[in-house]
C-alpha positions, 0 to 999 in steps of 0.5 A: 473739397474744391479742387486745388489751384495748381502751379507750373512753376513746380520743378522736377515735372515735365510740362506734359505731366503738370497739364494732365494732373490739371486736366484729371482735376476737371475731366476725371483720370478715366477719360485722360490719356497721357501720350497716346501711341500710334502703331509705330510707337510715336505720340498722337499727342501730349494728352487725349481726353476722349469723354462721350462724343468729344475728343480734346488734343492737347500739345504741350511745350515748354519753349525757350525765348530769344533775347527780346523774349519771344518765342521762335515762330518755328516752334510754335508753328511746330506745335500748330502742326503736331495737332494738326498731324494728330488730328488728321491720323485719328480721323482721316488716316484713322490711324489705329490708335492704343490708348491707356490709363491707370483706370481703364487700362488699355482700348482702342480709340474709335473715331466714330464716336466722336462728333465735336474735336477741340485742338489745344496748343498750351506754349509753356514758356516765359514770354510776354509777347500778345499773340492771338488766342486761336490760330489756323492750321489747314482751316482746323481752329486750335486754341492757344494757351499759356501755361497760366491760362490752362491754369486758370481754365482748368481750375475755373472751368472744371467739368468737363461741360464747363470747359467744353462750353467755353472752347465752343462758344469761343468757337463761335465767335464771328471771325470778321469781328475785330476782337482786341483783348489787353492781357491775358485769355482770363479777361476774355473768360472773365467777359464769358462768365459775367455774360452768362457764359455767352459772347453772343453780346458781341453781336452788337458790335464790330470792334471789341475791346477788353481791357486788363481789368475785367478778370481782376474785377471778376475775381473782386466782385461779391456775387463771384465770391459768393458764387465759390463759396456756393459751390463748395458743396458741389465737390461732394458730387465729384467723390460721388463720381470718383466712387463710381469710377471703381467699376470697370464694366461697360455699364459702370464707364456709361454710369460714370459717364453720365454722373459727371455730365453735369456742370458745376452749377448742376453739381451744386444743385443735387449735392445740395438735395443729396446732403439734405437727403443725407441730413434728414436721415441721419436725424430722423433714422428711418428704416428707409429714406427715399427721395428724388429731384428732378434738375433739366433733362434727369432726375435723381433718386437718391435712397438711404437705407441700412442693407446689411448684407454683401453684395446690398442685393436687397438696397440695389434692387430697391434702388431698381425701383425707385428709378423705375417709378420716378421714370413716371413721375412728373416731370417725367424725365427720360434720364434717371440716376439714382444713388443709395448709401447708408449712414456707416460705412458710406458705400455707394450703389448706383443706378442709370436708366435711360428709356426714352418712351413710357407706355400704358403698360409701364404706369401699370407696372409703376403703380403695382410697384408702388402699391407693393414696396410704398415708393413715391405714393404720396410723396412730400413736395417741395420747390427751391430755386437756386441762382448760380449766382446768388443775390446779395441782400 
């Protein structure tokens, strides 16, 4: 099922608690961490997602307006500064920060991990006032929000790839370029999605207009629409991650790591393999029902097979050796994911494996396991392509 479009007109909840539900909507409750602690007891910040080398800083407040309807510059001020003040304790300071969640429970932040941070500042109130996107504190970048554009961010741009992408190009852009956008951020990211979620066309120009009318438009154009209507199918991916989720070893958090890596379109793709996968073993029944796919840098495998037996030793290790032999199958990814369910009670077995090199003596080993358990020896092969935006006859 799609993720839901959220409101912040919602009454009873706090600003801070509307922007997390969203955000576990696109990054998953595992790698949110709402008021993170610093040793003394005071907030880091309003939320943290921490997913793999990437930190995002949220700040969050709902402000009052004046009488002429803008927002008191010392207060927005105060929020640039927060996010400055949490970003320098967790990688100047480094500060010893605690952070927890209902899932992973508590752990410790550690900032050599990290690679890439994004500061948000998301102002909450009602004012109408034009103010600029991104703004400096001490030359940090923070992207400035309003309670609608988290909104619309959030829902449109919902892997944590997605959204990441799109702070980054914005990033990017050349800062001597004068950029006028009419209305709000969405114009911007309507810009973003109808260019191949590129600004790199701002290239050519010096002085850039965008005008009100480019996200309304976005939203009436067919291709769009028939580009959501494509990506229903990719919400099964994300029940297949939260599945996952249930496990709490250091193995499982890199399993799940890298089964919600994908963008939507990605999702999109091996959710349409898997359900195929899914389909033809329903009809057909065999005893076993293997396939893989390779999409970029990974391939999937994906088993259907009745164990029968708790805890599926036998359909996990089948698992095994399926990504151990698609590991040596064109085009020879060095990243393989496999799943395995049955057609009942739809449990889930996972496998990641990662192996950058393939050796003389892993063929050998391939092709002995082959010969032995009948994976991929003469393997049914197919070619689809797949247009994230598909083409309308």
């Amino acid at each position: 099922m799609p993720i839901p479009i959220h409101y912040f007109r919602e009454k009873g909840e706090r600003a801070e608690a509307i922007i997390h539900n969203l955000a576990t909507g696109t990054f998953l409750t595992d790698w949110c961490y709402p008021n993170p602690k610093k040793p003394d007891g005071k907030e880091l910040c309003d939320l943290l997602v921490v997913f793999d080398d990437v930190a995002l800083i949220w700040q969050i407040k709902d402000l009052k307006v004046d009488e002429a309807g803008r927002y008191k510059k010392a207060e927005v001020e105060k929020n640039l500064r927060q996010l400055g003040g949490a970003r320098r304790a967790m990688f100047d300071l480094r500060v010893p920060i605690q952070l927890e969640n209902p899932r992973r429970g508590k752990e410790a932040f550690n900032p050599d991990q990290i690679k890439t941070v994004h500061l948000i500042s998301v102002l909450m109130g009602e004012s109408e006032e034009p103010f600029p996107f991104v703004q400096f504190m001490k030359d940090k970048l923070i992207h400035v929000f309003t309670r609608e554009f988290a909104d619309t961010a959030l829902s449109e741009l919902d892997t944590v790839s997605d959204f990441c992408q799109y702070l980054r190009e914005k990033e990017a852009i050349d800062r001597t370029k004068v950029v006028i956008v009419q209305g709000g951020e969405e114009n911007l990211l309507a810009k973003y999605l109808e260019n191949l979620r590129s600004f790199s066309w701002m290239d050519n120009y010096d002085n850039i207009l965008i005008d009100n009318t480019c996200w309304p438009a976005l939203m009436r154009n067919p291709q769009f629409i028939a580009k959501k209507l494509e990506d229903q199918i990719s919400y099964g991916w994300d029940h297949v991650i939260d599945r996952a989720h249930d496990g709490t070893s250091d193995g499982y958090e890199r399993l799940a790591r890298e089964l919600a890596r994908p963008d939507r379109f990605t999702r999109r793709v091996i959710s349409k393999s898997f359900f195929e996968a899914y389909s033809e073993y329903m009809e057909k029944k065999p005893p076993i029902f293997r396939r893989y796919t390779a999409f970029g840098d990974t391939t999937y495998c994906f088993l259907l097979m009745e164990d029968g037996k708790e805890p599926r030793e036998n359909r996990k290790r089948m698992l095994s050796f399926m990504c151990f032999v698609a590991r040596g199958l064109p085009p020879m990814n060095k990243r393989v994911i496999g799943v395995a369910t049955e057609a009942e009670n739809r449990s889930y077995d996972y496998c990641f494996r990662m192996q950058p090199t393939w050796t003389e003596q892993d063929d050998a080993n391939k092709l002995k396991v082959q010969q032995a358990l009948g994976i991929f020896v003469n393997p049914r092969r197919t070619e689809t392509g797949e247009d994230e935006y598909p083409k309308l006859t």
